[in-house]
N, C-alpha and C positions, 0 to 999 in steps of 0.2 A: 902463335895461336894454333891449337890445336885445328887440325881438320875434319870434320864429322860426317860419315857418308852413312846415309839414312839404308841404303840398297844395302845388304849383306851379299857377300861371295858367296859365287855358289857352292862354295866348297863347306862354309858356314850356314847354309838353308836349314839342316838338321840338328842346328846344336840348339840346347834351350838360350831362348834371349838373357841373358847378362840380370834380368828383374828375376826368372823363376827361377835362374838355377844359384840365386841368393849372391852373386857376386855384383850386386850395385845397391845394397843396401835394405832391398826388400824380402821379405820371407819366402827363401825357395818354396815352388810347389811343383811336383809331378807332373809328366802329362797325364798320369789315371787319374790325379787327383781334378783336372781341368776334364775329365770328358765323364768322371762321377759325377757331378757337379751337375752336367747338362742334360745327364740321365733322370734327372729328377723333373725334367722339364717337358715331357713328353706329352704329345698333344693327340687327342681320340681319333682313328683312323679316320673316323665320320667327318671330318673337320676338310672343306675344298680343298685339292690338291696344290693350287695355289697358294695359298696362306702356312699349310704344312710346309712347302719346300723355302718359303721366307723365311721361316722361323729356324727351319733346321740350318739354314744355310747364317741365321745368328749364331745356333749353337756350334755352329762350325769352324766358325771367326772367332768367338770364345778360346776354343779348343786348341786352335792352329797360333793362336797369342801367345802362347807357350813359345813359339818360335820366333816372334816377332812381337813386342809386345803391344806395339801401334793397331795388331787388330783387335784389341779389347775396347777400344774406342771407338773404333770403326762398326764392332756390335752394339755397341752400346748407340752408336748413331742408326743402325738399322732396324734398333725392336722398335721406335716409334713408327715406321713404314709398313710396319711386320704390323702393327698391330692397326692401321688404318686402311690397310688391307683388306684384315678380318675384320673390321667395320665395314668396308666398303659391300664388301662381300656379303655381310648378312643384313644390312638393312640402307645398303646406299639407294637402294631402288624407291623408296620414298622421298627420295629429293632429285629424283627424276624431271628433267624439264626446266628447272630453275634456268632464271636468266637477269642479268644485272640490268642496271638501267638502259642500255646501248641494245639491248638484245642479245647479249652474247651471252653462252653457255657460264653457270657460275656453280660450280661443283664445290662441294659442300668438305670440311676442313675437320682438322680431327677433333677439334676441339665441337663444335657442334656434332658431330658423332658420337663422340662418347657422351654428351648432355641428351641427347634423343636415348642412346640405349641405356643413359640412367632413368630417365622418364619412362620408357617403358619396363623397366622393370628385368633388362635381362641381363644388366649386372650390379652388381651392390659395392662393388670397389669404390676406394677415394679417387679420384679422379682429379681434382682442384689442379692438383701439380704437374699434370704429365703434361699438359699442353707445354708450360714453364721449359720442362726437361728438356723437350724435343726441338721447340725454338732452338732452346741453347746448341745444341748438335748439329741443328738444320743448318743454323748460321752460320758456323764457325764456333769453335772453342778451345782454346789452351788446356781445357780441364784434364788432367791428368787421372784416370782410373784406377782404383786395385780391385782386384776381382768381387771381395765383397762388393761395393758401392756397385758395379752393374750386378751382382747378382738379387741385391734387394728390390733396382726397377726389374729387372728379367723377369721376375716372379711375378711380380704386382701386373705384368702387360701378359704373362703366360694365363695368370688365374683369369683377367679378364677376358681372353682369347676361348680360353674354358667354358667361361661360362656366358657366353653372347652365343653357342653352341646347343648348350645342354639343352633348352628347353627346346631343341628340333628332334631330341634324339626319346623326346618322353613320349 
């Protein structure tokens, strides 16, 4: 039985992982082609400093999967955090003070964050699924990524990150 070590040598840090540079079956891609990609995801300087360096710091695990291809997973686990964040951030203050039945502090979950900022009107995205996605990630998952499949939620958690903003900036 073969032996499979997850850790690369260091002498192998810089070389594309075995998926992008096409030799395990998957369609080689560039690293320009991986940090194009994350150029298109760029968020208004106006946006808290906090939430900016989560999100860049996705598009960065994107980018650096190129090398390793385990952190396309690992961002694809971090846009749900990135984007409850940027909920927390701009409207967690309304759920201030909540407390469960025992008295204790009970802070409010993404899935009621994104239903308040649908209700208020400061985003119009589908929402139904992401709570679904982020579970899945949160928990554990075998799911296996290609760069499409996280670049369609990236977008869908970038547009709404966008636009829970916009209407500070009018």
């Amino acid at each position: 039985m073969k032996e499979y070590s997850v850790l690369k040598n260091v002498s192998d840090l810089t070389r594309p992982d075995p998926y992008f540079s096409g030799e395990a079956g998957f369609v080689g891609s560039a690293l320009q082609d991986l940090h194009r990609d994350m150029c298109a995801f760029e968020l208004p300087a106006s946006l808290p400093d906090s939430v900016r360096r989560s999100h860049d710091a996705v598009r960065h695990a994107y980018i650096y999967a190129y090398f390793s291809y385990d952190l396309l997973t690992m961002a694809a686990s971090q846009t749900f955090p990135c984007l409850e964040l940027a909920l927390r951030e701009r409207i967690g203050h309304q759920f201030a003070g909540r407390v469960d039945k025992r008295g204790k502090p009970r802070p409010v979950m993404l899935d009621e964050l994104l239903k308040s900022a649908k209700k208020q009107n400061l985003i119009s995205s589908e929402i139904e699924h992401l709570s679904q996605l982020r579970n899945m990630f949160a928990h554990g998952s075998d799911t296996v990524l290609n760069p499409p499949m996280f670049l369609t939620t990236f977008e869908i958690v970038t547009d709404i990150i966008r636009e829970l903003y916009i209407s500070q900036q009018v």
